[in-house]
C-alpha positions in Angstrom: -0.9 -5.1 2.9 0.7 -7.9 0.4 1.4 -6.5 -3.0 0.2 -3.3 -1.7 2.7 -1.6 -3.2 3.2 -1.0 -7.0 6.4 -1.8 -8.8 8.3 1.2 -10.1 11.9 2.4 -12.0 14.5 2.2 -10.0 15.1 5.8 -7.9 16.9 8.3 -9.7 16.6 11.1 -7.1 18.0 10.9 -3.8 18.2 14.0 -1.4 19.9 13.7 1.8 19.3 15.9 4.9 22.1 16.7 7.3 23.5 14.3 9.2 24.1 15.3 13.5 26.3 14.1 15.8 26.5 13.4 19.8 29.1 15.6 22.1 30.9 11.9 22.7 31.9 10.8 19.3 35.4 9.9 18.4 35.0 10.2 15.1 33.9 12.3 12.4 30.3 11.2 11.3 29.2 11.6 7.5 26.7 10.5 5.3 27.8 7.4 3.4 26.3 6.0 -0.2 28.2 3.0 0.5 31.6 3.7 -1.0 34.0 1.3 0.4 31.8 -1.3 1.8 34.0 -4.6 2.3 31.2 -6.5 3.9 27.3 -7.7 3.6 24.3 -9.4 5.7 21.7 -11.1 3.4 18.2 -12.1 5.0 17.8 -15.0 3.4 18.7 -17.5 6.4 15.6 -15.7 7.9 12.9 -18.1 5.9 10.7 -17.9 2.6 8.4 -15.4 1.7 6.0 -14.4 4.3 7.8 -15.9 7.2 7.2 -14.3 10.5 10.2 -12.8 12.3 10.3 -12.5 15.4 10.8 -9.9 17.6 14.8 -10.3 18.3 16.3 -12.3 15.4 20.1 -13.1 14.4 22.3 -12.9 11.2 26.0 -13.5 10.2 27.5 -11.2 7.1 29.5 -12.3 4.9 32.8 -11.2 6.7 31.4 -13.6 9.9 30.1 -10.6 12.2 27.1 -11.6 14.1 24.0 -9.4 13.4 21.5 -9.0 16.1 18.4 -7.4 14.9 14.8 -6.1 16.8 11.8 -4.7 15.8 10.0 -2.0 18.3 6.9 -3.8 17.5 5.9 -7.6 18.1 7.3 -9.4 15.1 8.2 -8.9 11.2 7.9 -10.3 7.9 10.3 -12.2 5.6 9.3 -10.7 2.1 10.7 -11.2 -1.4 10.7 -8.5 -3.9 8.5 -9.1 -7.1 9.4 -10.7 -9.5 11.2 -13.5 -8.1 11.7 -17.0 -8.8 10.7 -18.1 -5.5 6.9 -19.8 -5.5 5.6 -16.3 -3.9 6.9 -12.5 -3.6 4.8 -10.0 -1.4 6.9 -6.9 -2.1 6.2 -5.4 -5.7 8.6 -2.2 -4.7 11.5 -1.7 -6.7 14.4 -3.3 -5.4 16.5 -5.6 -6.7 14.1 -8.5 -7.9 14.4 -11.7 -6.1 16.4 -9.9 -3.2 15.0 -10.7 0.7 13.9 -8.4 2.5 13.0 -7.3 5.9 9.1 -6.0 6.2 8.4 -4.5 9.8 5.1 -5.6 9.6 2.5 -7.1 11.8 -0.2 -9.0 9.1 -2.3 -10.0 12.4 -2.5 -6.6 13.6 -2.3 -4.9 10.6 0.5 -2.4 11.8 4.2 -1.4 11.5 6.5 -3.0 13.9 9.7 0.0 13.2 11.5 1.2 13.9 13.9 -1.7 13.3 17.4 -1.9 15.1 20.3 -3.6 13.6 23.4 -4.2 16.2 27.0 -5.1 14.9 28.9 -7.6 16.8 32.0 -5.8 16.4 32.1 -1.9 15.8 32.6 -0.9 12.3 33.5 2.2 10.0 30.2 2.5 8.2 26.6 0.7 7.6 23.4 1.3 5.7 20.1 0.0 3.9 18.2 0.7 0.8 14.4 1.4 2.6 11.1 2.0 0.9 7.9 2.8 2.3 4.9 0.7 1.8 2.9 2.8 0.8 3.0 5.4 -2.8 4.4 8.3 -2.4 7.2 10.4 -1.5 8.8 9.4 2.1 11.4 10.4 4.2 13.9 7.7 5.9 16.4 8.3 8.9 19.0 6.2 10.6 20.5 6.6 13.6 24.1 5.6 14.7 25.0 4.4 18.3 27.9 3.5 20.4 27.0 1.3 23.0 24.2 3.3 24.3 25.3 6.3 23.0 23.6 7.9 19.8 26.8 9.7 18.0 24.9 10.4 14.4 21.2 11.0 12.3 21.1 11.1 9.0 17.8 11.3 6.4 17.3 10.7 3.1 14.0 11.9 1.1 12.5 9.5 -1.8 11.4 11.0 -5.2 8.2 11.5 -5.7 7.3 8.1 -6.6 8.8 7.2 -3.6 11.3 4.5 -4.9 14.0 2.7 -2.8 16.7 5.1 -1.1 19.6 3.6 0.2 20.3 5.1 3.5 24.0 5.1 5.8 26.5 6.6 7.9 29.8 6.8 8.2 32.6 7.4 10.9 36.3 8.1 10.7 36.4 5.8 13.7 35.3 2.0 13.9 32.8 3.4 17.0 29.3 2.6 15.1 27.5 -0.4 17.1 24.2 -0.6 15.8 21.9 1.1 13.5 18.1 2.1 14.0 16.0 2.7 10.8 13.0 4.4 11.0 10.5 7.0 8.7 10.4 10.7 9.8 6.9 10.9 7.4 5.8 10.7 4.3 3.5 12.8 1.4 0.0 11.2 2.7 -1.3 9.6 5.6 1.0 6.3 6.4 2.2 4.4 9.0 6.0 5.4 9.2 6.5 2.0 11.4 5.7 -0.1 7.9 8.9 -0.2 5.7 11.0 -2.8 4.3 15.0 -2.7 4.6 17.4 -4.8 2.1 20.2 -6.2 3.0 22.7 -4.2 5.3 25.8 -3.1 3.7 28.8 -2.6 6.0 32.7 -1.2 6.3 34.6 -3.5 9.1 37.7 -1.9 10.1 41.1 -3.1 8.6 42.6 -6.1 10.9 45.1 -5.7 13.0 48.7 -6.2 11.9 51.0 -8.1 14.5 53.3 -5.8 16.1 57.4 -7.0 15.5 59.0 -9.9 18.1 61.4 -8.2 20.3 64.7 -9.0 19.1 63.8 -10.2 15.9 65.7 -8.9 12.6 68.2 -7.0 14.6 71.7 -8.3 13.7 74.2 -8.9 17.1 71.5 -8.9 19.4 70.8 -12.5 21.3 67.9 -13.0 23.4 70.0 -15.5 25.4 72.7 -15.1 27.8 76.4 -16.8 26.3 80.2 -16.3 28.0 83.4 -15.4 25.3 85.2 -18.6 25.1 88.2 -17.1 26.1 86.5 -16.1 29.3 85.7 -19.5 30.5 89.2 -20.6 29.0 90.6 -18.7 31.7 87.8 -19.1 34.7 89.3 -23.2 34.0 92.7 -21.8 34.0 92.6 -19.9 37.6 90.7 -23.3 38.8 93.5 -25.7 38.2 96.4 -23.2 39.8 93.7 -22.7 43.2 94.0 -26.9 43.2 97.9 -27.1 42.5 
């Protein structure tokens, strides 16, 4: 299956399906193109072209979240789009040359390992994936939002007819989204919708949390301690001296 595919334009034509949501969602779910992404999770940590993968794996983004990532099959691929400058690429799709990628692929079984789950180590606003096929043809991607065990949102997104890269995302009006799943729904001719290859996960963390005020603090006249008027104790000294005369 290395350099099965052939290297095409870049996608012009994207058309999304409607997106649905669970009966337990905070948040309102949408389809997202990415707008407003504030964070990133490269695979390159994950090895050189044509490294296996195995079936749980880990990542950190850029922003320091922990990625946990699985394949439903036994293991995937580490594969660099064509051309690169690295001594070997296996993908000649059309993403972003040079970019890693990963293939849910099985080379000793010959089979797709998707659909391929990507859990956030904190919840977050929004995530997605530009995904291609490997295989010609028109395709049709989906990805699937969860809470916890809970899915909350689907979302699909056809290919043109070349069946170029789509990038592919929710998001939330709530930082509720836990993991992804990316899958293929099907595709214009016979294919295995478990063979794919995802770039790298583009994400939207929630703002951080601003410290709430120190009680007492900035508030003229008001002293966290305890203090007596001076004229007070003037005169608590003045009634003890006439008890002792």
């Amino acid at each position: 299956m290395f350099g099965y595919r052939v290297r095409r334009g870049l996608c012009v034509l994207a058309v999304f399906g409607l997106l649905t949501t669970g009966a337990a969602e905070a948040g309102i779910l949408s389809l997202w193109d990415g707008t407003g992404a504030n964070d990133s999770t490269s695979w390159s940590a994950l090895g050189s072209d044509g490294t296996v993968i195995p079936n749980s794996f880990a990542a950190t983004s850029t922003d320091g979240v922990a990625i946990s990532g699985s394949f439903a099959g036994n293991f995937g691929l580490v594969a660099i789009q064509c051309p690169a400058a690295a001594p070997t690429c296996s993908w000649t799709g059309n993403f972003p040359p040079g970019d890693t990628l990963v293939w849910t692929f099985d080379n000793t079984n010959n089979i797709g390992t998707g659909p391929l789950t990507l859990e956030f180590g904190k919840a977050v606003l929004a995530g997605g994936a530009a995904i291609q096929a490997d295989f010609n043809g028109a395709f049709t991607a989906k990805v699937e939002a969860f809470n916890g065990g809970t899915l909350i949102g689907t979302a699909t997104a056809m290919s043109d007819s070349n069946g170029d890269s789509v990038f592919i995302g929710i998001q939330d009006t709530a930082a509720e989204i836990t993991s992804l799943v990316f899958d293929l729904t099907g595709c214009a001719m016979a294919c295995d919708t478990g063979d794919f290859a995802v770039d790298k996960l583009i994400s939207e963390n929630p703002p951080a949390a601003v410290p709430g005020p120190i009680a007492g603090a900035g508030l003229p006249g008001l002293t966290l301690g305890r203090c007596w008027p001076s004229r007070l104790v003037a005169t608590a000294e003045e009634d003890r001296l006439n008890i002792l005369r």
